[in-house]
C-alpha positions in Angstrom: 14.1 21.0 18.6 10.5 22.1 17.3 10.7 20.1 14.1 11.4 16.8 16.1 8.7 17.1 18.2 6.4 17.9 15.2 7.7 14.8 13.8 4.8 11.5 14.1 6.6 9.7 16.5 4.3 6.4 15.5 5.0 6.7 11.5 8.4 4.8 11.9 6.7 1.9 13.8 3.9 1.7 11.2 6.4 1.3 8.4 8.4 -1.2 10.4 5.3 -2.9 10.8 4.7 -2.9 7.1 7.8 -4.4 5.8 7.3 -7.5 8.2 6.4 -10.4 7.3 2.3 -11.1 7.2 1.9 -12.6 10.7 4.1 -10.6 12.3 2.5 -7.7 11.2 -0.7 -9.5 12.0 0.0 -9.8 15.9 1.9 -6.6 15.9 -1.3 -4.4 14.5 -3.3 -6.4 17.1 -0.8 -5.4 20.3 -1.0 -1.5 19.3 -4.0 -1.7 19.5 -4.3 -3.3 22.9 -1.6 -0.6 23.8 -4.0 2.3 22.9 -7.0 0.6 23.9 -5.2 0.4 27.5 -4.1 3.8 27.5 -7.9 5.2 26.7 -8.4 2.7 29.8 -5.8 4.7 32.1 -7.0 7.7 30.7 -10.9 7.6 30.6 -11.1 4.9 33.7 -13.4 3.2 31.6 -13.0 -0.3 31.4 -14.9 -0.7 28.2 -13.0 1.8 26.3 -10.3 -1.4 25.9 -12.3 -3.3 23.2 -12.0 0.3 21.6 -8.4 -0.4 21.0 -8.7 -4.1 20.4 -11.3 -3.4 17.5 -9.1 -1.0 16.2 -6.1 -3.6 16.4 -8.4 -6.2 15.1 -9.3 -3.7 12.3 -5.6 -3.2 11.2 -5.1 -6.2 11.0 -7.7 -7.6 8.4 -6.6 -4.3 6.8 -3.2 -5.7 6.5 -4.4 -8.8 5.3 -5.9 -7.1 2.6 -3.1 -4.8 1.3 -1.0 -8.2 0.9 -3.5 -10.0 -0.7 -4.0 -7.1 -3.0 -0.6 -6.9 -3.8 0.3 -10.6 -4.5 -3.2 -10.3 -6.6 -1.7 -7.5 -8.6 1.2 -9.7 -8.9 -0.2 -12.5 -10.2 -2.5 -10.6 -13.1 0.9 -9.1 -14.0 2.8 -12.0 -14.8 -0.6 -13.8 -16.2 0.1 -11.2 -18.7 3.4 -12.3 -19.5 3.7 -14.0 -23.1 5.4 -17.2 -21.4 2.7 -17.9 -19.0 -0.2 -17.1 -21.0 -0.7 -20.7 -21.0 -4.9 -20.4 -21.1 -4.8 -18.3 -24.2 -2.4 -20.3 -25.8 -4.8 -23.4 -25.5 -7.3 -21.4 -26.8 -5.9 -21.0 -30.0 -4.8 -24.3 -30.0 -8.6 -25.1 -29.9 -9.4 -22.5 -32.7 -7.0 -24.0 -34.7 -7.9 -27.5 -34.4 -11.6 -26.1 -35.1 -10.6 -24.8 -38.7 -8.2 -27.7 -39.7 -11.8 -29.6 -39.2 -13.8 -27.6 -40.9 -11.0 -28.1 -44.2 -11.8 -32.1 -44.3 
């Protein structure tokens, strides 16, 4: 009973979150953090302590925006890489070698 209640009960939703798609994961970092800046509002009785929790959705989200764009950045460099699509440095020595076929007449 101990270790469950141990156990971060918001970890599960975060990694749902994760494998969704972009904009879901967009509106859903946005709505937990209108859900915590409302309870910091029932707690506190501050009204202002809200935008705490939208700025911290907000946040999440342009976070998330930038882990996916990292990763299909990653992605791409990878299969730049790749011998097949190295299309820009195959022009390049096409260049090179139309340079020294010149330079022989």
């Amino acid at each position: 009973m101990d270790n469950e209640e141990k156990k971060p009960r918001i970890k599960p939703i975060i990694e749902a979150a994760d494998n969704l798609s972009l904009g879901i994961s967009i509106v859903v970092a946005v709505l937990v953090g209108v859900g915590i800046g409302l309870l910091l509002k029932n707690y506190t009785g501050v009204s202002w302590t809200l935008w705490i929790g939208v700025f911290i959705g907000i946040g999440a989200a342009i976070s998330n925006i930038y882990k996916a764009y990292s990763k299909q950045y990653k992605a791409f460099q990878e299969l730049a890489k790749e011998p097949r699509y190295a299309i820009k440095k195959q022009l390049e020595d096409d260049d090179e070698e139309e340079d020294e076929v010149a330079k022989h007449y």
